[in-house]
C-alpha positions, 0 to 999 in steps of 0.5 A: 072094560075099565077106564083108569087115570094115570099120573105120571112122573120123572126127575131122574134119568131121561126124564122124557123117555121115561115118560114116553115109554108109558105111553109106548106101552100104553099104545091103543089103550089110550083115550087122552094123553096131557101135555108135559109139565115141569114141577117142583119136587113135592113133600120136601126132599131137595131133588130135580124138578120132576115132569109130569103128565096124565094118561086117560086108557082103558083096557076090557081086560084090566081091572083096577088092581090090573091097572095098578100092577101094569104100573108097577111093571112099567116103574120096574122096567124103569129101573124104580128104586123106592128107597126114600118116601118122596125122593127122586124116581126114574118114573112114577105111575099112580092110579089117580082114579078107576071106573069099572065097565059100567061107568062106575068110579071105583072106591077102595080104602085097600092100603095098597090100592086107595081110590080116588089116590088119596092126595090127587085132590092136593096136587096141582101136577096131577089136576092140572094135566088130568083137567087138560085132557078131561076139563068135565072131570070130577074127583070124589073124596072123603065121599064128596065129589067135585069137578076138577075146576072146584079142586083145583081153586081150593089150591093155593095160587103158588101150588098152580103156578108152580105147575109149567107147561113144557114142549114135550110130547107123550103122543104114541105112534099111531 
């Protein structure tokens, strides 16, 4: 078994739907669902605003590589074009942070699959969410691990602020 945070994200397209059909395809893998927020654009691209959210899954049979390619899969079906580093996207799904079956947190400096994501530490829209749904979480980089709460104070008060909860809801049929 593994257990994966996933960031996800839209600014193009149906931006709800987009973020709803993880979590449809997600199902009964997943452990926590956060609500939706808006967020500026990140990395300077002019662009929509995007929304955002966490999803907390486990799956016995994917691995972190597994859990990657299942969002590749997801981005694809989305019809995701990476066309420009930080530009626009139908949806966006990062592999925040894995542990394995025993509880583990995986660690890879894989250029294709970094763990923990090496920026999520930066990202009010992912820490913000992802402490919605896991406030006891803890995030590990450059070998130190702090809770979420630590990351999150360290970001400038206008990177948190910028972060706004929405009416939206991810919560798939049960």
């Amino acid at each position: 078994m593994s257990r994966v945070v996933l960031s996800i994200g839209s600014n193009i397209g149906d931006r709800p739907a987009l973020l709803r059909s993880v979590t449809e395809a997600l199902a009964d893998r997943i452990v926590a669902v956060s609500p939706v927020y808006s967020t500026a654009p990140w990395g300077g691209v002019e662009q929509q605003d995007f929304l955002n959210a966490v999803v907390v899954a486990e799956d016995p049979s994917l691995d972190c590589r597994g859990w990657l390619e299942l969002g590749r899969q997801l981005e694809a079906a989305a019809d995701r074009v990476r066309e420009q580093r930080w530009g626009p996207r139908s949806l966006d799904v990062d592999v925040v942070t894995c542990h394995d079956s025993d509880g583990s947190e995986v660690l890879s400096d894989d250029a294709e699959l970094t763990l923990p994501h090496p920026r999520a530490h930066l990202r009010a829209f992912v820490l913000v969410p992802w402490w919605d749904v896991e406030p006891q979480a803890t995030l590990t980089v450059d070998g130190t691990r702090r809770p979420l709460t630590e990351w999150l104070a360290a970001l400038d008060v206008d990177e948190r602020e910028g972060v706004r909860r929405t009416e939206y809801r991810l919560e798939p049929p049960r």
